[in-house]
N, C-alpha and C positions, 0 to 999 in steps of 0.2 A: 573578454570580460564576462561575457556572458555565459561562455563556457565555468569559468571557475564558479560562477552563482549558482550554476546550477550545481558544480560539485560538490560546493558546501552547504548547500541545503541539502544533500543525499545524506552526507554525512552529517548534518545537522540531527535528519529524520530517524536516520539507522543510530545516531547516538541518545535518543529515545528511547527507540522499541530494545537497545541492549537496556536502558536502566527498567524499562519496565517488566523482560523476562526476568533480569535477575530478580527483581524485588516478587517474582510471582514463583521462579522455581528453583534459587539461588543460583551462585556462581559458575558453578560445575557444568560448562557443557556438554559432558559423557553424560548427568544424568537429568540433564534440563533441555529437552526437545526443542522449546521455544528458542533458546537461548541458540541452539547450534544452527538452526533456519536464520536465526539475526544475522550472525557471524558468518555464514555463508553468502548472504546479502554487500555483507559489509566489503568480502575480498572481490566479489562478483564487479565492485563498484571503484574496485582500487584503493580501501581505503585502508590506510597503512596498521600496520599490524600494533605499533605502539599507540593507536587511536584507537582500536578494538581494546586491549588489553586497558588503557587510562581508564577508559568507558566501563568495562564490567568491573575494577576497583573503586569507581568512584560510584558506583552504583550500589556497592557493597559497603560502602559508607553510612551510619545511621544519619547520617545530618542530612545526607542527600534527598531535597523533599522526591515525592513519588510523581507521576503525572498519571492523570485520568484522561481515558480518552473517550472522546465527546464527536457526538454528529449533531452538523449543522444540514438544515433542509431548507433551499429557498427557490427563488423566482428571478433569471437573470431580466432583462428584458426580452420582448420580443417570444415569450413562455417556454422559453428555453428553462427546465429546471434544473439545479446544481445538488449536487449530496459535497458535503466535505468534511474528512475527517481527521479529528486535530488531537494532538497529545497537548496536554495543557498543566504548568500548575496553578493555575491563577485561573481560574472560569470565569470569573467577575470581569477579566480583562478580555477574555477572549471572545465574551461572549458582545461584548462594548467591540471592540473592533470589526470583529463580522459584521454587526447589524449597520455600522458607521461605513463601511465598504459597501453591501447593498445600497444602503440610502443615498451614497453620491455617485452609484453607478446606475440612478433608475431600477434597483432590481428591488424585491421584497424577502425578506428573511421568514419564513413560515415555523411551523406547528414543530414538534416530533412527528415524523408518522405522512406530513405531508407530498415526500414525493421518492420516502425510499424504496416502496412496493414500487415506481417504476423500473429498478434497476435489478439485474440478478447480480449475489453474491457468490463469486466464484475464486474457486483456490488456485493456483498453478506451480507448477515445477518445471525447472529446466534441468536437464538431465544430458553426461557427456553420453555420447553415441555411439563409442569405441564398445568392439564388440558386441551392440545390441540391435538383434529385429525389432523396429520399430512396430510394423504388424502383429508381430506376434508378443510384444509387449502391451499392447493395444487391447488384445482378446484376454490378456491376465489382469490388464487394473482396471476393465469394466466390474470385477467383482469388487472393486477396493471404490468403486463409485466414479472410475474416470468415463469423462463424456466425449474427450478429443483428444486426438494423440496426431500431431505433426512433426515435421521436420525441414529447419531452415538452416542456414551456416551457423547460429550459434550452437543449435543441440538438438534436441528430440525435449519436443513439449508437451505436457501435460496440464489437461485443465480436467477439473471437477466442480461438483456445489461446492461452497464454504467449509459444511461442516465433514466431508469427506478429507480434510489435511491431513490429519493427525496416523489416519488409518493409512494414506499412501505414501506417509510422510517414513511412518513404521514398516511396511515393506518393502520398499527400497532402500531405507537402510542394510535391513535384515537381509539383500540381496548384494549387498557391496557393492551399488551402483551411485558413482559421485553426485549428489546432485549440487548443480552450479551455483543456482539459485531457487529460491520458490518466494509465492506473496499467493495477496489478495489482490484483487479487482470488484468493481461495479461497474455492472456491463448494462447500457441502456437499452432495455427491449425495444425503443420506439426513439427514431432520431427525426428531428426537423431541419428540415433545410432552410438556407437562410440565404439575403444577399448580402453581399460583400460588405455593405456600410450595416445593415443589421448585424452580420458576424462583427464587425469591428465592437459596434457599441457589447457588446458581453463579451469578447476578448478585454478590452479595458476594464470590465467587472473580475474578471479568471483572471488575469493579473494581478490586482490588488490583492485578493486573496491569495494567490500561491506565494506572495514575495513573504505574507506573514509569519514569525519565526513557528505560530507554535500548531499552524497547519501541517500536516502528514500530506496526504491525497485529496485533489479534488477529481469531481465526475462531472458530468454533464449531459446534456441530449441533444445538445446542436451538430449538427452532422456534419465531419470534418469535411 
């Protein structure tokens, strides 16, 4: 059961970010960027192709409202601090259930600005690895802004800052190299450790909030 939760909260998330590329670079994968990273997410995750296809239709619907995506910055207990970020159409509701989850889990819902400088914003890609030097791929997308290039069974990986996507996003295309997947991350410079009944009580806080529909990603700085 808890496997399917998690599946359809993926496809819950990825049935977002397709209405919000469309509504930002319309339908047309070949010439909306955004939109073909979604779509690569979405197969990457299994998620069946007439749920991609409903999703950019119904996105292309004017009735269909839009969502904003909004960060939330707070304080689990034990000063563990959380970033999370949520596609929402209703702020008024979402912003009412975030602060209603801190408050019965002990934790405090903060500022803007409060605790996202602890985290770096980074982009990444997976990439199939059929015919390619990983090394020597390595020494070509440090000019395109990449900082790490690995390799496990799923593929050959790439991370960069945030705002380098778009540009390594564009050269691997332009090299005909499949990529499997790519996202975002927030990466905590500074993690704390915790004991077991301390992890517990902000596991029951990270809970509540991941189960909520119009959450995307949470972070954290408790050290797994």
């Amino acid at each position: 059961m808890k496997r399917w939760a998690a599946m359809s909260k993926a496809f819950t998330r990825i049935g977002k970010d397709i209405v919000m590329a469309v509504k930002e670079g319309g339908p047309d994968p070949d010439s909306n960027s955004k939109l073909r990273a979604v779509i690569q997410n979405a197969k990457a995750v299994n998620m069946p192709k007439d749920n991609i296809e409903r999703a950019i239709k119904r996105a292309s619907d004017k009735s269909q409202g839009d969502f904003k995506e909004v960060i939330f910055e707070g304080y689990a207990p034990h000063g563990i601090a959380i970033l999370i970020e949520t596609a929402t159409d209703n702020n008024t509701r979402t912003v009412a259930n975030i602060r209603s989850y801190f408050n019965k889990c002990n934790g405090s819902l903060g500022t803007s600005g409060s605790v996202e400088f602890m985290f770096d914003h980074t982009c990444n890609f997976t990439i199939n690895p059929e015919g390619i030097d990983s090394e020597e791929l390595e020494l070509e997308m440090i000019d395109y802004g990449a900082e790490e290039v690995f390799v496990d069974e799923d593929g050959i990986h790439i991370y960069a800052p945030f705002e380098n996507f778009g540009a390594i996003q564009k050269e691997l295309e332009s090299r005909d190299i499949e990529i499997i997947s790519s996202g975002f991350e927030r990466i905590p410079q500074v993690t704390k450790e915790l004991t077991e009944e301390e992890m517990a009580d902000v596991e029951k806080l990270l809970e509540k909030i991941e189960e909520d529909d119009d959450v995307q990603n949470v972070y954290h700085t408790m050290q797994e």
